[in-house]
TORMI-332642 format. One record per atom (N, C-alpha, C): residue in one letter; x, y, z. Coordinates in steps of 0.05 Angstrom, whole numbers, plus 5000, padded with zeros to 4 digits. Atoms other than C-alpha are relative to their C-alpha. Layout:
N
AXYZ;...
***
This chain:
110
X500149754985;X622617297877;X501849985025;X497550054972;X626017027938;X502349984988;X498149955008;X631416877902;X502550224999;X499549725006;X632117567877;X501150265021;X499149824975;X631717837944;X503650025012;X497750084988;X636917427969;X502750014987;X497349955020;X641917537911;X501150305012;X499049764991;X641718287931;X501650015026;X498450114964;X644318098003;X502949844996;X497550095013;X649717747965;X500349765009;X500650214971;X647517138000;X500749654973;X498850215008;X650216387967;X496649864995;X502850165010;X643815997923;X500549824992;X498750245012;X645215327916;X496849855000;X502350245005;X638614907882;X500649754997;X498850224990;X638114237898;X497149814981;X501850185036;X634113677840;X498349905021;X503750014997;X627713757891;X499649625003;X500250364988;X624113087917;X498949844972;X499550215022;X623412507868;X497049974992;X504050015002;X616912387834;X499049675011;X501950314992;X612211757854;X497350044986;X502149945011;X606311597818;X497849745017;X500950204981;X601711277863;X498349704981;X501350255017;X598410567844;X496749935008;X502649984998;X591010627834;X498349765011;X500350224988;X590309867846;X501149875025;X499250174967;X594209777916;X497949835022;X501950064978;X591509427977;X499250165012;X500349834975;X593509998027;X497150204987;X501949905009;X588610407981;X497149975002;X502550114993;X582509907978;X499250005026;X500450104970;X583209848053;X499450265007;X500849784977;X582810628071;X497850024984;X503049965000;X577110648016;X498149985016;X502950184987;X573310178050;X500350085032;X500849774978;X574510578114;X498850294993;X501449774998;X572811178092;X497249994989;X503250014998;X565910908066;X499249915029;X502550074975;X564610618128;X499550175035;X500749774982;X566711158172;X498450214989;X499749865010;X564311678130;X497250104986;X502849915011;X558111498089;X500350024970;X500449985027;X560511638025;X503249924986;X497650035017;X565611527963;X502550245014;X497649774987;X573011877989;X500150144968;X498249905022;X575612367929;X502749755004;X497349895010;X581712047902;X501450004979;X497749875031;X587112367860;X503050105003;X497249884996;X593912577852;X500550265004;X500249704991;X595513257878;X502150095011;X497449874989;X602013637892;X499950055027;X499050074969;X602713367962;X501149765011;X498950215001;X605912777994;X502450024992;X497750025019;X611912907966;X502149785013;X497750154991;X615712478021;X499249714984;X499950285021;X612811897987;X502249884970;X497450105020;X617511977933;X503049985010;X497550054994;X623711957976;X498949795020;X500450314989;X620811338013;X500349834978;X500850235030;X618910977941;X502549944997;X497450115010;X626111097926;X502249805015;X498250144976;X628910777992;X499349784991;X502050264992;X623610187993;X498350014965;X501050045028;X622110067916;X498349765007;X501450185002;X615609697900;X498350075034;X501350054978;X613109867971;X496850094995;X503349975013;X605409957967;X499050295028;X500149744985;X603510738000;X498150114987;X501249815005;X598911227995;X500650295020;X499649684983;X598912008018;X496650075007;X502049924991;X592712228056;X500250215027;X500349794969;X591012828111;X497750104993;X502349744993;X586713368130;X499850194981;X499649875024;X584413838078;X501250365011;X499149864993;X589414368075;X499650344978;X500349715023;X588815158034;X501650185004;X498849844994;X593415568017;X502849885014;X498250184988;X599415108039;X502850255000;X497149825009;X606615488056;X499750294999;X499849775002;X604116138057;X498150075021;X501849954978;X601316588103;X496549965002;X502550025007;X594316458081;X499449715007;X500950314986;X594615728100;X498349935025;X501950044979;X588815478133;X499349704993;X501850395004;X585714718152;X498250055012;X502350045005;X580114518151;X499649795032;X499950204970;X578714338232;X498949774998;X501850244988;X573513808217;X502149794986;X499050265013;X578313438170;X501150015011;X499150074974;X583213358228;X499949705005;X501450234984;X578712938259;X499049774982;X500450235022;X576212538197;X502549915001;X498550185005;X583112408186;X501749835017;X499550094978;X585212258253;X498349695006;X501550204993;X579611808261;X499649734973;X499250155023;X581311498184;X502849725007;X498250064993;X587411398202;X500649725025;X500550314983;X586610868264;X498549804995;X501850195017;X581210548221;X501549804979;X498650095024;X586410458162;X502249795020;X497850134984;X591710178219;X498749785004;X501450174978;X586409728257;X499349814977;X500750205024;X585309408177;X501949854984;X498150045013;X591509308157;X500949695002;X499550384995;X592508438152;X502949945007;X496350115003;X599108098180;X500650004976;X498350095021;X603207978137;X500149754979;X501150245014;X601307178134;X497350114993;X503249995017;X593807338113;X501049994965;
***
């Protein structure tokens, strides 16, 4: 539809082969480690699953192959459009995830 608009305007559409896929690794560390934060901040099992977000992860994966990542935030609705709304309290869960997952993370020697 945008497109369409913009063709009428006579306006130049050049598509570009979009961000790279990544398929995340169900068995990582960084994974086990924010689990086990988010049970213990939290109380309970986290959701997770793959979900059309994150996408910079696949233009990191491609830089840094083999690197071990996950994608996590605040729960978002309605993303990109005017209807987009978050979810204030997840914010703060993930804010407060987030320095949990840092503060667990092992040197390097461990």
């Amino acid at each position: 539809m945008v497109e369409t608009c913009l063709k009428q305007e006579a306006a130049d559409i050049i598509h570009s082969k979009g961000y790279p896929g990544w398929r995340p690794n169900m068995n990582s560390k960084i994974l086990r480690i924010t689990r086990d934060s988010y049970k213990r901040l939290f109380g309970r099992e986290p959701q997770v699953r793959a979900i059309h977000a994150g996408l910079e992860c696949g233009l990191i994966f491609e830089k840094f192959k083999g690197i071990d990542m996950i994608s996590f935030g605040p729960t978002i609705r309605g993303p990109h459009t005017p209807e987009e709304k978050i979810g204030i309290k997840t914010v703060q869960m993930f804010w407060d995830l987030l320095i949990d997952v840092i503060a667990n993370i092992p040197d390097e020697q461990e």
